[in-house]
C-alpha positions as CSV (number, residue, x, y, z in Angstrom):
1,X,-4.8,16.3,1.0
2,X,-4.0,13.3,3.2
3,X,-0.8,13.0,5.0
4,X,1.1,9.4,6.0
5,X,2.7,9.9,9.5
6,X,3.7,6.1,9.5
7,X,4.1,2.4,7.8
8,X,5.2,-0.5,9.4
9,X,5.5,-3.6,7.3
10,X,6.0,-7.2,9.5
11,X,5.7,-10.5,9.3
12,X,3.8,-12.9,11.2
13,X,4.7,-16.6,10.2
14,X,2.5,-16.6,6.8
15,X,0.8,-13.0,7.2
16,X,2.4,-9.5,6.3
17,X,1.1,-7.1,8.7
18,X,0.7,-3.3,7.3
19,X,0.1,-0.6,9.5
20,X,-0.6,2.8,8.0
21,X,-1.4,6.2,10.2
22,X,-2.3,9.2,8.6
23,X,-4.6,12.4,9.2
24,X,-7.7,10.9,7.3
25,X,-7.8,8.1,4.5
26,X,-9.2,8.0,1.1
27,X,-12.0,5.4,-0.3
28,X,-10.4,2.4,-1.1
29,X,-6.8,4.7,-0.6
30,X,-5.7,1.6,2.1
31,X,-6.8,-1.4,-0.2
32,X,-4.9,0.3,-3.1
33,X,-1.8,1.0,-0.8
34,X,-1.7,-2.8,-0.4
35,X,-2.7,-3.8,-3.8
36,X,0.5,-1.6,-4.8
37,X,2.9,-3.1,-2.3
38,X,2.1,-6.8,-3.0
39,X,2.9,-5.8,-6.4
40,X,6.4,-4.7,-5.5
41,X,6.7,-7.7,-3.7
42,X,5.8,-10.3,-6.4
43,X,8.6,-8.1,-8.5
44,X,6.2,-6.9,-11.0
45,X,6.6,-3.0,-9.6
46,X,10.0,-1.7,-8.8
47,X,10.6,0.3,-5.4
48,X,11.5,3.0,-7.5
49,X,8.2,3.1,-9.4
50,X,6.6,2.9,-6.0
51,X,7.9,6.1,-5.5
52,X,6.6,7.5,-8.7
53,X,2.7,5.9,-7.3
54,X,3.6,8.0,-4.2
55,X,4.4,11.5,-5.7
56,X,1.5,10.6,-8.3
57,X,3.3,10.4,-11.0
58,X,2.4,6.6,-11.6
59,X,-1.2,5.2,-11.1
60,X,-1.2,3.2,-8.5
61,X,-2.1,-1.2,-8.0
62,X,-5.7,-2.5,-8.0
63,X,-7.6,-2.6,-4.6
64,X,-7.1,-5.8,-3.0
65,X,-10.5,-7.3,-1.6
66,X,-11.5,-5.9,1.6
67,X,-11.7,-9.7,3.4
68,X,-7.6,-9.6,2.3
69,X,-7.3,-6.3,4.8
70,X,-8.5,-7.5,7.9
């Protein structure tokens, strides 16, 4: 079981910044966080089926490639 404490989501000119802290990540659980996100962004996943990828009742986004999380 991992636990988010905090996300921060920013914007730096042409960069989003996202900041996750949590007791211990995943493989890959940080690439498909973001993967998910940008998804909601582009308009393609709604906020509320966001929620349903965070009480697992929805598969998340695909990983994004790690040179895209730096």
């Amino acid at each position: 079981m991992r636990e988010i404490y905090r996300t921060q989501v920013t914007r730096e000119d042409a960069r989003v910044l996202i900041e996750i802290e949590a007791n211990a990540f995943l493989y890959r659980m940080v690439r498909r966080i973001v993967g998910t996100l940008i998804l909601v962004g582009k308009g393609t996943l709604s906020v509320e089926q966001f929620r349903q990828v965070l009480a697992k009742q929805r598969r998340a986004g695909q990983s994004v490639p790690p040179q895209d999380c730096v």
